[in-house]
C-alpha positions in Angstrom: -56.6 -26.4 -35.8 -53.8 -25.4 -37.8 -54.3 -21.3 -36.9 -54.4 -22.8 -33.2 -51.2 -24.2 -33.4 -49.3 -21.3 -34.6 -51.0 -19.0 -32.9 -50.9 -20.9 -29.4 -49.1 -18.7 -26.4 -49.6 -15.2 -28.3 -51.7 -12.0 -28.3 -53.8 -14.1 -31.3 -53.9 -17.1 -29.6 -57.6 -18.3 -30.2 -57.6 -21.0 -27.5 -59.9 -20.8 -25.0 -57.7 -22.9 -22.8 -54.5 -22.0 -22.8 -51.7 -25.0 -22.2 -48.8 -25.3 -20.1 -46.4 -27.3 -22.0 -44.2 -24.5 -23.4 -41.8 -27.3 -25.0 -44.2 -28.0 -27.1 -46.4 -25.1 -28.0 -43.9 -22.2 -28.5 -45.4 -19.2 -30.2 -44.5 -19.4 -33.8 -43.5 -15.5 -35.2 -44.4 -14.1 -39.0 -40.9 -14.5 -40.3 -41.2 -18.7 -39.2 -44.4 -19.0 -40.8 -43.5 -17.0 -43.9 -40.3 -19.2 -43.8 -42.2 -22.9 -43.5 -44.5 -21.4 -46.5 -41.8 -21.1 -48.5 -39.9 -24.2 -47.8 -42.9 -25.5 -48.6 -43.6 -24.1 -52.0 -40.0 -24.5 -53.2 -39.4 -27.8 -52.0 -43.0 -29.1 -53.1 -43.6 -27.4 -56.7 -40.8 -25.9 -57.5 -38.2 -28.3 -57.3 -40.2 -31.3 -58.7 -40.7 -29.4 -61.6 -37.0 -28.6 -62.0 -35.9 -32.2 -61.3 -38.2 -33.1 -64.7 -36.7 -30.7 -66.5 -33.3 -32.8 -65.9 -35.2 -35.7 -66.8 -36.8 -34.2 -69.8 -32.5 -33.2 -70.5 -31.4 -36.4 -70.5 -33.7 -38.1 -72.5 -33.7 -36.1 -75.2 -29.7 -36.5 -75.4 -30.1 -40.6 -75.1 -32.6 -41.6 -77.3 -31.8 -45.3 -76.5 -32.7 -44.7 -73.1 -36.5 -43.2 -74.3 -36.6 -46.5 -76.3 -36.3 -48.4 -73.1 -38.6 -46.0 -71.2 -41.2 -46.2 -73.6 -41.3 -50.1 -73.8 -41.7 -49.9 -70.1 -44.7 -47.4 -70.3 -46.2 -49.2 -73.2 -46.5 -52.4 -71.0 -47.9 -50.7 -67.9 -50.8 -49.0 -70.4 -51.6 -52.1 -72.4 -52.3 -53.7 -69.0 -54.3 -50.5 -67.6 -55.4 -49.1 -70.3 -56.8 -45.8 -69.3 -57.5 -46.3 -66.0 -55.3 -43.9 -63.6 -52.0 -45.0 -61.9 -52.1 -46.6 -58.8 -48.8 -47.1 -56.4 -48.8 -50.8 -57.2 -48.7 -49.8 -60.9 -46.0 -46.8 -60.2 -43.5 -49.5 -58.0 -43.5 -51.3 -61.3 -42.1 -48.8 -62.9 -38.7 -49.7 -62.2 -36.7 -48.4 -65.3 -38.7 -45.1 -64.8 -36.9 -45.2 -61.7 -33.5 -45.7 -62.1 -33.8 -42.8 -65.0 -34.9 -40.3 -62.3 -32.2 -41.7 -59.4 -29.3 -41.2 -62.5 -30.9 -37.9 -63.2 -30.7 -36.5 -60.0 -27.4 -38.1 -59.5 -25.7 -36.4 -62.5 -27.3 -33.1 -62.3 -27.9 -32.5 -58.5 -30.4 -29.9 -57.5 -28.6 -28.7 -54.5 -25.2 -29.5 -55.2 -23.7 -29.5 -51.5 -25.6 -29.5 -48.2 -24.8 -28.7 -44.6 -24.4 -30.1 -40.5 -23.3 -28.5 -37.3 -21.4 -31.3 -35.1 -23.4 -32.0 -31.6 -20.0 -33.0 -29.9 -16.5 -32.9 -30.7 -15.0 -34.9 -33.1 -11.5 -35.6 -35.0 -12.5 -35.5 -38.6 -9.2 -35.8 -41.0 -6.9 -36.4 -38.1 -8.0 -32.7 -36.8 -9.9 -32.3 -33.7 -13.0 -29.8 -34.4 -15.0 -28.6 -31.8 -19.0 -28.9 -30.8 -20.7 -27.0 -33.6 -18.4 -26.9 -36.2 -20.3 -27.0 -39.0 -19.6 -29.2 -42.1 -20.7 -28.8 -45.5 -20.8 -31.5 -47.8 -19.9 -32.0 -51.1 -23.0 -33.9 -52.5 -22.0 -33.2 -56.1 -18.6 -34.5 -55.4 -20.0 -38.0 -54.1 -22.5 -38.6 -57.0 -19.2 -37.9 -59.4 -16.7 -40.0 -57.3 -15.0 -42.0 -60.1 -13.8 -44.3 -56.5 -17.5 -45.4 -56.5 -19.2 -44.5 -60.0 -17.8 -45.9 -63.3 -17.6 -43.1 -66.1 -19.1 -40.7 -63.4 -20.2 -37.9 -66.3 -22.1 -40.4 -68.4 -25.8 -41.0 -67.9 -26.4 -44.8 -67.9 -29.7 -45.7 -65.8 -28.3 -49.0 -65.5 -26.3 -48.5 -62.7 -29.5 -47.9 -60.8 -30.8 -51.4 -61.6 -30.1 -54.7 -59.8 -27.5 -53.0 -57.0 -26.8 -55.5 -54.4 -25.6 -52.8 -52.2 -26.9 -48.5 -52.4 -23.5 -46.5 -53.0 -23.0 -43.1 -51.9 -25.7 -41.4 -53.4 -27.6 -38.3 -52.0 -30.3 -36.9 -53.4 -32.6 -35.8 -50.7 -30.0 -35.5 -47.7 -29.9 -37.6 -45.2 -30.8 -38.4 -41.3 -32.9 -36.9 -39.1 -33.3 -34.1 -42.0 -33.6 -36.2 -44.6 -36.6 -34.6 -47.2 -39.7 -35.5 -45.9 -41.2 -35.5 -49.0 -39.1 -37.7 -50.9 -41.1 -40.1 -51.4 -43.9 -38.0 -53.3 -41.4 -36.5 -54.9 -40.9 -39.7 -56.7 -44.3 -40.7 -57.3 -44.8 -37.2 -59.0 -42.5 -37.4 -61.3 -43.1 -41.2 -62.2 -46.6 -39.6 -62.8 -45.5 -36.7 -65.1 -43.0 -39.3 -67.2 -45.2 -42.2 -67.8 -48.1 -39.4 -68.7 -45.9 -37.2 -70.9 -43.8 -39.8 -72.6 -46.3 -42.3 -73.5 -48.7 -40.0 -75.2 -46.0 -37.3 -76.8 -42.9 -36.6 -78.4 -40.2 -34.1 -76.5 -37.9 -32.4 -78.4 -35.5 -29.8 -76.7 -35.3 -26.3 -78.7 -31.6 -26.0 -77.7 -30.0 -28.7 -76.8 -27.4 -27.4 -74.4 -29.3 -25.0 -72.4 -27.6 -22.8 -69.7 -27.9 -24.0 -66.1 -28.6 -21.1 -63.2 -27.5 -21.6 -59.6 -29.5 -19.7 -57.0 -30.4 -21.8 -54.5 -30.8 -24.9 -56.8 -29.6 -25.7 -59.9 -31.8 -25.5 -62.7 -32.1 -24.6 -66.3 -31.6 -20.9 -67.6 -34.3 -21.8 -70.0 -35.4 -25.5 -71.0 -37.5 -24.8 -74.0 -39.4 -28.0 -75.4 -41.3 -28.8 -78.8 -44.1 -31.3 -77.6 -45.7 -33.5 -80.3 -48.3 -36.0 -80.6 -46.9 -39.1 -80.4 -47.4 -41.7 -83.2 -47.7 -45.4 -82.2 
C-alpha cells in the first residue's frame, strides 16, 4: 500500500488502475521521500533522545527535584510492581511531567521556528504583505520574564496546578503543530520512570558544551550510571 502511494502517477507506478484525482495522488519524487525519511528519523529518535539528555541535565543539577521524582516513581511501582506501564499509569505521572514541560522550556530544542503569512497583515503597526514570512522567537517566549518568574531557574513547579497555559512552545503550533507530540511525551515518561527508579545518574562534567545544528543539543553529555540502592 505504502509503495502504491508514492509511487502512484509515475513510470513505477504499480497500480493496475490508475486514478484520476491528481489533487490527491501527486507523484512523490526521491528527494520528497528521502526528505519525509528524515524528518522522520530526526524528529522520532533523535530528538527524543536529545530532549532526555536535558532532562538527565537538569536533574543532576537539582537534586531536590530527583527527590521529588523519585517519591513519585516509587509510588507508581509499589502499586505495579513489575508489571509494564500503561497510559493510565503514565497520566499519573504528573510531576514526571512538569519536569519534562520545564525542561524543554528552559533549554529549547529548536530555539525559533518559522510561518509565511496567507494574506496581508499589519504586524507592529507595519503593513507586510501576503507571504511574508515570520520567524519566531520560541526561546524568547519560554524566557519572557513578562510571563515566567525567574525565567533561567528550573522549578517544575510552575508546570503544576496552572489555571491558565502561558506562552509556552515546545512542539510549535497550529495546523503544523508536531504530530508526534504526544508520543514524544509518553517516551520519555517511559525512559525517566525506567531509568531513575532503578539507577543512579551522575553527569561526568557537569557543564557540558551545547551544539546548535539544527537543534540544540549537548556537545557531549557523558553519564556515570549506578545501581540504585533503596
Amino acid at each position: 500500500m505504502l509503495t502504491s502511494m508514492i509511487t502512484a502517477n509515475t513510470d513505477r507506478d504499480i497500480c493496475e488502475i490508475k486514478m484520476v484525482d491528481e489533487e490527491h495522488t501527486q507523484p512523490m519524487s526521491d528527494e520528497k521521500i528521502r526528505g519525509i525519511l528524515w524528518e522522520t528519523m530526526v524528529g522520532g529518535i533523535d530528538s527524543t533522545a536529545n530532549k532526555f539528555s536535558f532532562v538527565a541535565y537538569h536533574l543532576a543539577h537539582n537534586p531536590d527535584v530527583l527527590k521529588r521524582l523519585r517519591i513519585e516513581l516509587d509510588s507508581l511501582f509499589e502499586k505495579k510492581g513489575d508489571r509494564r506501564l500503561d497510559l493510565e499509569s503514565l497520566t499519573g505521572l504528573v510531576y514526571t511531567d512538569a519536569i519534562i514541560k520545564e525542561a524543554f522550556r528552559i533549554f529549547t530544542p529548536a530555539p525559533y521556528t518559522a510561518r509565511n503569512s496567507t494574506a496581508e497583515d499589519i504586524v507592529a503597526g507595519r503593513v507586510w504583505p501576503e507571504g511574508t514570512q515570520y520567524i519566531i522567537n520560541i526561546h524568547g517566549v519560554n524566557h519572557n520574564e513578562k510571563y515566567w518568574d525567574e525565567p533561567e531557574k528550573f522549578n517544575p513547579d510552575r508546570h503544576l496546578n496552572m489555571k491558565m497555559s502561558p506562552p509556552h512552545i515546545i512542539f510549535g503550533g497550529g495546523r503544523r503543530i508536531c504530530p508526534g507530540r504526544k508520543l514524544a511525551f509518553i517516551e520519555l515518561k517511559v525512559m525517566i520512570a525506567l531509568i531513575y527508579h532503578k539507577f543512579d545518574i551522575e553527569l561526568s562534567n557537569m557543564n557540558p558544551r551545547i551544539k546548535f545544528i539544527l537543534f540544540r543539543s549537548f556537545h557531549d553529555l557523558n553519564v556515570k550510571i549506578k545501581p540504585r540502592k533503596f
